[in-house]
N, C-alpha and C positions, 0 to 999 in steps of 0.2 A: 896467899893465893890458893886456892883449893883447885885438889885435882882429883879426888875420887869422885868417878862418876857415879850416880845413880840409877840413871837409866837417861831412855831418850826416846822425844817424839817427833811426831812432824805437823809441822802447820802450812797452809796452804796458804799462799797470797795473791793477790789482784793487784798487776804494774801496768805502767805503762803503754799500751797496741806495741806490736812493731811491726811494720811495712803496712796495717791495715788491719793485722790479726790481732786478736786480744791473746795476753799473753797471761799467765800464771805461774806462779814460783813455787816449787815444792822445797823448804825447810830441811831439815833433820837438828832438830836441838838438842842440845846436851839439859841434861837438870844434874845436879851435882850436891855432894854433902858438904855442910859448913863445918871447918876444923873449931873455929869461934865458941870456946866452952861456954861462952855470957852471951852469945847472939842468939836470943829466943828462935829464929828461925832455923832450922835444922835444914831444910833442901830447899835448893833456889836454883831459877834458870837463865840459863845466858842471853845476855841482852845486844838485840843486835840496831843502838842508837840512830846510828847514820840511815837505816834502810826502813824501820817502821817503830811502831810505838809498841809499849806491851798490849799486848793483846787483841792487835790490832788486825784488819784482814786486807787491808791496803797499805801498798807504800806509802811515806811520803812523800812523793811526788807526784804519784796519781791524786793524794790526799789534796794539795796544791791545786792540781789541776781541776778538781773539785768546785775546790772553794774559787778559783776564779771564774768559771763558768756559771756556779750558780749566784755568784757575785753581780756580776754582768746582769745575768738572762732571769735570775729566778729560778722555780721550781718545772713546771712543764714547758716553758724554752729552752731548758738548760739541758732536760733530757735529750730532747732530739738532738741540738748539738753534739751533746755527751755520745748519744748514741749514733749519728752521724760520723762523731770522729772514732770510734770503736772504745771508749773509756768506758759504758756503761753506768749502770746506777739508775736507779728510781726518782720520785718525787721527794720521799722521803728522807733520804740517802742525802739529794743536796739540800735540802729543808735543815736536817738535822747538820752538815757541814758547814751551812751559814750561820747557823745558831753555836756552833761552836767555837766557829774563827775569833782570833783573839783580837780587840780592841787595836788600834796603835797607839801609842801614850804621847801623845800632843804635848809639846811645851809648855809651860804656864799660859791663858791667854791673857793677852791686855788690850788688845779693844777686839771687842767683840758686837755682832747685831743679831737682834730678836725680831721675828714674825710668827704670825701664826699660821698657821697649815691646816685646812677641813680634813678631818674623817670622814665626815658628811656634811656636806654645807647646809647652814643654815641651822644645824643639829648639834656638833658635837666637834671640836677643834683641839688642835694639840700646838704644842710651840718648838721654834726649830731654832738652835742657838751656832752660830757660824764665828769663825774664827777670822778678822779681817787680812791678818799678819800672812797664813798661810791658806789662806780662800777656801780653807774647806770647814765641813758640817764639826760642829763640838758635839752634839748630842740633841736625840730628840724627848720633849716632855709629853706629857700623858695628855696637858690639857694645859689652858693659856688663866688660870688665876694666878691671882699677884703673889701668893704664899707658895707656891711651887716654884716657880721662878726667883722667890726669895732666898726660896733654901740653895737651891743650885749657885746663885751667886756668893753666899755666904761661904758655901765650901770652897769657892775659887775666889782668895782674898784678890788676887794677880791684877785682875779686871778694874782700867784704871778710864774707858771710856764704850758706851753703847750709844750705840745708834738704832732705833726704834722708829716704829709709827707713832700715829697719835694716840694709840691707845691708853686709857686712865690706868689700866691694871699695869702694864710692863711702865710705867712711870711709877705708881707706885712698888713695885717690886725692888726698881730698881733702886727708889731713896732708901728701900727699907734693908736690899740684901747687900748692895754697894754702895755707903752714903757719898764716901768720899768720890767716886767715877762721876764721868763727864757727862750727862745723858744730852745727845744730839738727835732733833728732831729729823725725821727723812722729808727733804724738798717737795718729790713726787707727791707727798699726802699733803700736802702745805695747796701745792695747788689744787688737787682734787678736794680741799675742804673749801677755798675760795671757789671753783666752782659747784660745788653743792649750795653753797650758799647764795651766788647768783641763781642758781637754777631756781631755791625755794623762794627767789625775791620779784620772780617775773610776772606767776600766776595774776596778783589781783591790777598787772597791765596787759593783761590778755587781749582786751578790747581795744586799748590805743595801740598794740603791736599790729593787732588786724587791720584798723585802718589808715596805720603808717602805710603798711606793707598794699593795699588795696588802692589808695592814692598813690603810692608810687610805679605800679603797675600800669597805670594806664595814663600815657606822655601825655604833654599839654596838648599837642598837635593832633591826638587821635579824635574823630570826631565822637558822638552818641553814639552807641549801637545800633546798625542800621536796621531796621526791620526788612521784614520776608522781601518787600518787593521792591526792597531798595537794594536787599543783595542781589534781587537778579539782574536788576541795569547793572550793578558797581561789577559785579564780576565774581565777588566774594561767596563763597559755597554754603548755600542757605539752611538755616539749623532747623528743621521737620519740628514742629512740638512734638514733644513723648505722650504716648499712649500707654495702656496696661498692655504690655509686653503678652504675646502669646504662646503658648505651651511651646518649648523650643522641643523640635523637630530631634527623633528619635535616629541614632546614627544605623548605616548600614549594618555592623558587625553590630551592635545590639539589639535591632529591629530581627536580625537572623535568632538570637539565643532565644529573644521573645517567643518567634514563631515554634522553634522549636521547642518550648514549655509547653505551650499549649499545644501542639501535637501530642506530646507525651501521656501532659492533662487529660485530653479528651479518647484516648486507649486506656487509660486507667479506667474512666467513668464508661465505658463499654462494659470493660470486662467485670468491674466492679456489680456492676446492674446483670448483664449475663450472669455471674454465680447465686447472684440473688435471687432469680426466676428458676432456677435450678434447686433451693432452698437449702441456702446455703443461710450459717446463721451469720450475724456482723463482725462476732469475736471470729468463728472461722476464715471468713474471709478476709480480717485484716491480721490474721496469726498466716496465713497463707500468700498475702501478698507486701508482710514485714511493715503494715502500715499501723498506725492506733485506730481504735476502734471507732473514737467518737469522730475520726476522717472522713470514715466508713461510712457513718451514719450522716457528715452531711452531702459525701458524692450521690448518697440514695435519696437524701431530700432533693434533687435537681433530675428528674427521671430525661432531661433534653440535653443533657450535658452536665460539665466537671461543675461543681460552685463558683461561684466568685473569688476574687483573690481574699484574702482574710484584710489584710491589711491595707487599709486606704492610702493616697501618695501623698508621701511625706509633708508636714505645714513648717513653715519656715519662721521662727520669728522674727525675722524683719516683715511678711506678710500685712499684717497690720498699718505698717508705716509706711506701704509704698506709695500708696495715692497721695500725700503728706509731700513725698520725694520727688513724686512726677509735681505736682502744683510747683514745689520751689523749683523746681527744674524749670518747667515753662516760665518763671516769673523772672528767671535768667541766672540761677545759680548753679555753676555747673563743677562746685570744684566739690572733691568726695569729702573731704576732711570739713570742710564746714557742715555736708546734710550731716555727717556723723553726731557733729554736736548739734545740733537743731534736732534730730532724732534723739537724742540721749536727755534734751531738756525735758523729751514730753515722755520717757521713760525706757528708753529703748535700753536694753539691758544687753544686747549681743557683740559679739566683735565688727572690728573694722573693717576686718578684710571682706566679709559678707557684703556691705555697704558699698564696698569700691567693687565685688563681681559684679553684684546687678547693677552698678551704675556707669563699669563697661557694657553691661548687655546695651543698656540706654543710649550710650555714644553711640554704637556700633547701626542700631534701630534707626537714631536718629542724623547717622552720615556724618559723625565726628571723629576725625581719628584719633587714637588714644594720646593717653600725654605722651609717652615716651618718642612720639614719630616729631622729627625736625622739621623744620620749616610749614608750621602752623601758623598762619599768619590771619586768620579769621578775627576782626574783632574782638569780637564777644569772647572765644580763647583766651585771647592777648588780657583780656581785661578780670578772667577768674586765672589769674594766677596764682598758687598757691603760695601761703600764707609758709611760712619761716616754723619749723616748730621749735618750743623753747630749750628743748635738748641741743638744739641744735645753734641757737642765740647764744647760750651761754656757753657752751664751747670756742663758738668763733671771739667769745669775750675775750677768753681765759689764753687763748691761743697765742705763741708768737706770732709778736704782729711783725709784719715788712718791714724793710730794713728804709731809712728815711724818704731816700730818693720817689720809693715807690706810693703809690695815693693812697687813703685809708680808705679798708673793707666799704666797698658798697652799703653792705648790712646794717654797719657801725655808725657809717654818716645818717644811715635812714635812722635808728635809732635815738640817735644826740640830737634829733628835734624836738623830742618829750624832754622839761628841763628833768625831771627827776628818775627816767632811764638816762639821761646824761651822767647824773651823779652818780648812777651805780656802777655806772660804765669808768667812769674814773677813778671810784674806790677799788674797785676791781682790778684794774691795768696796774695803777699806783702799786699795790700790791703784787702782782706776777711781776711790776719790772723789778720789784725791793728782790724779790727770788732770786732772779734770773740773774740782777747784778751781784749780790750777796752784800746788799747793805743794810747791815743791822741796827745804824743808827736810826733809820729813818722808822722802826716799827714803832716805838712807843707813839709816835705822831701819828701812825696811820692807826693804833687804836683808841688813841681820843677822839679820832675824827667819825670814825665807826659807830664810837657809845654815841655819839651825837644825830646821827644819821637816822632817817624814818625806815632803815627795812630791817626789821628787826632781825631775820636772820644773818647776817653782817654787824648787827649787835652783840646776838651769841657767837660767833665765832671771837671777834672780838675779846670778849670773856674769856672764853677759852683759851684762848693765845697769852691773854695777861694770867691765868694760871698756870700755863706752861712756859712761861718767862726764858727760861732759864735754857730749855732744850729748842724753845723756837730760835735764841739768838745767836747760839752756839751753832744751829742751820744755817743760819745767815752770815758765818763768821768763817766756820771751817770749812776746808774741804767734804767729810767724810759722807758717807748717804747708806743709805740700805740696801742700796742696788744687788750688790752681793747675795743678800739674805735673800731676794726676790728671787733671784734665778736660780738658789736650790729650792726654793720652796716650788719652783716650775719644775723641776729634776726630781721631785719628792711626787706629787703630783703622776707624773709618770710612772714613775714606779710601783705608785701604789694601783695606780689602774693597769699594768702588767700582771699584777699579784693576783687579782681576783679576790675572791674571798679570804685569802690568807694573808692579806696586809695588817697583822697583826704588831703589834710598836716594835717588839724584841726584833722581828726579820727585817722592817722598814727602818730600825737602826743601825741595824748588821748591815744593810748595803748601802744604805748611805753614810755611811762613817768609815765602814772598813773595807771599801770597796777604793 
């Protein structure tokens, strides 16, 4: 143990607050001579383990305190906190704390799930690898190819089942990095691939869904739409044919901002023409009155006042197709989502929501009240009811259906009149109930019956499922799902829209793994 001193300094440190105050610590260290004839180092200084690192200017346990705040919070949350509770520090202070906090060294894992995670959707994706055993993050990848993910499983021989999407890359990743593991398909994608596939199977029944849904809409017992002056005996509130709608009426508080432009306008074009009769040149008087020059010149071509506005009022492109809209309107069409497509056959290029204001303005003109109002009970109403859309079909397909006692979806029954929406409607159920119960025998039967079927999209899936054999039945058979993996990838997500532009992989690893 050496004991001749050398000399001594002092260092200063950063602890703790106490009562609110920020507190600092003044040192006095020893440096000391080594007796050690063979220890190349000749002076060394005393180490003080328990309280901070060499060369450090925080303890650690402010150090601690640190790393859990910017754990938590990030970079500019973690400050204010920090600095709320008197701890202090920068952006960079906890940036660089997170980045140095050390890993925890996780168990071997043996079943584990894969997802991918946007950096930017649609652009550029990374993969997040979860541990099922102890419900937390293993680590995140840079990006979702099958060879990255290959190598990661390779260095973790452990890994004895995953549970994935349907993705082809994390299938193959996984034959290639873990041949021997169990790959389990996730349920939740099972069904959102059966309804993508009803959804791509309805389009070319567009037309018999319209007039299931348009004959069931209007009961046996209703009579013909009554005309004008049969509504006014019956009682019924008579529908005005539409007209081209007239320049709507300019409101009070912008009728005011108007007037006041044009007051302003027409002092400008005074004084503008007063400097001018004064001979005054156009550059001076529009360097004098902060305006351009060729302003100038044309407030002076109007010697009786300001110019005209420049810019004409706005043309709409629905414009073109309204007269088109008012005909089918009087003709008795009044629901928006059909003129949408009757407009788009003859080329209308613009959105829907356009389509439905002016064809409120129309209701409104012609004394109909909107859809949303209860107890409409008008005929002609009663009788443009709208049409089901196929997002909306194939959901209530794919959906738990009611439990026996109760009647099937109105929807469903109106459906199962077309025999071949019947079929689809049963390939489909067949399949979410094979899910829902987990019986794996019955799939190879439901994909013979698929290859055989006319919609081709329930073909390919079909296909798909017979090349994923092996992870779809292992869905069907076991417990496990991916659900896990989902809900940090929703915790990932978050975090990275806290980060701001500094959601770079190292920091979005650093807090969700060692947080």
């Amino acid at each position: 143990m050496a004991t001749r001193v050398h000399s001594r300094y002092r260092r200063t440190l950063t602890d703790l607050p106490w009562a609110g105050y920020r507190c600092r610590l003044l040192l006095h260290v020893r440096r000391f001579f080594c007796t050690e004839t063979a220890c190349p180092r000749k002076i060394f200084t005393e180490r003080l383990p328990t309280v901070l690192a060499p060369w450090a200017r925080r303890t650690h346990r402010l150090v601690m305190a640190h790393q859990r705040i910017g754990l938590a919070l990030g970079g500019a949350a973690g400050v204010r906190l920090a600095d709320t509770l008197g701890f202090g520090g920068g952006i960079d202070l906890l940036l660089h704390t997170i980045r140095t906090t050390p890993l925890p060294a996780p168990p071997a894992p043996q079943q584990i799930g894969v997802d991918d995670w946007a950096w930017r959707k649609g652009a550029t994706y990374g993969t997040i690898i979860v541990d099922h055993a102890t419900q937390r993050p293993l680590d995140l990848l840079p990006d979702r190819r099958a060879d990255t993910l290959a190598t990661w499983l390779t260095g973790h021989p452990s890994v004895t089942l995953i549970t994935r999407d349907r993705s082809g890359a994390f299938a193959e990743a996984a034959a290639n990095g873990a041949p021997t593991a169990i790959q389990v398909a996730d349920r939740f994608h099972l069904l959102m691939n059966i309804r993508e596939a009803v959804f791509q199977s309805l389009p070319p029944y567009r037309a018999v869904i319209e007039a299931l849904f348009t004959d069931a809409a209007v009961p046996d017992s209703v009579a013909p739409t009554p005309t004008l002056a049969e509504t006014a005996v019956t009682g019924c509130p008579a529908i005005t044919p539409a007209t081209p709608l007239p320049p709507q009426p300019i409101s009070g508080a912008k009728a005011g901002q108007t007037a006041a432009v044009q007051d302003r306008r027409q002092v400008r074009a005074a004084l503008i023409h007063d400097l001018h009769e004064r001979g005054w040149t156009q550059t001076a008087i529009a360097a004098h009155l902060h305006l351009d020059r060729q302003t100038v010149a044309r407030y002076l071509q109007h010697p009786l006042g300001p110019p005209p506005q420049r810019h004409p009022p706005r043309r709409s492109i629905l414009d073109p197709y309204k007269p088109y809209m008012l005909e089918r309107w009087n003709a008795g069409c009044l629901n928006a989502s059909q003129l949408v497509r009757k407009i788009m056959a003859r080329g209308y290029a613009g959105s829907d929501g356009a389509v439905r204001r002016y064809i409120t303005q129309v209701r409104k003109a012609t004394g109909l009240p909107p859809y949303s109002q209860k107890g409409t009970d008008h005929p002609q109403v009663l009788a443009q009811k709208p049409c089901p859309s196929l997002t909306c079909i194939a959901w209530q397909i794919v959906k738990k259906p009611a439990p026996p006692p109760e009647p099937q979806s109105p929807m469903i029954a109106q459906l199962c009149q077309h025999a071949e929406l019947a079929t689809l409607i049963t390939l489909a159920t067949t399949f979410t109930h094979m899910i829902r119960e987990r019986n794996a025998g019955a799939l190879d039967a439901w994909i013979a019956q698929v290859k055989t079927s006319p919609f081709p999209p329930l073909q390919r899936l079909g296909r798909s499922l017979q090349d994923d054999h092996a992870a779809v039945a292992a869905a069907l058979s076991m417990p496990h799902n991916n659900g896990r993996t989902e809900g940090h990838v929703h915790r990932l997500k978050l975090l990275k829209r806290q980060m701001y532009g500094r959601a770079k992989l190292d920091l979005l690893r650093q807090r969700l793994v060692a947080s």
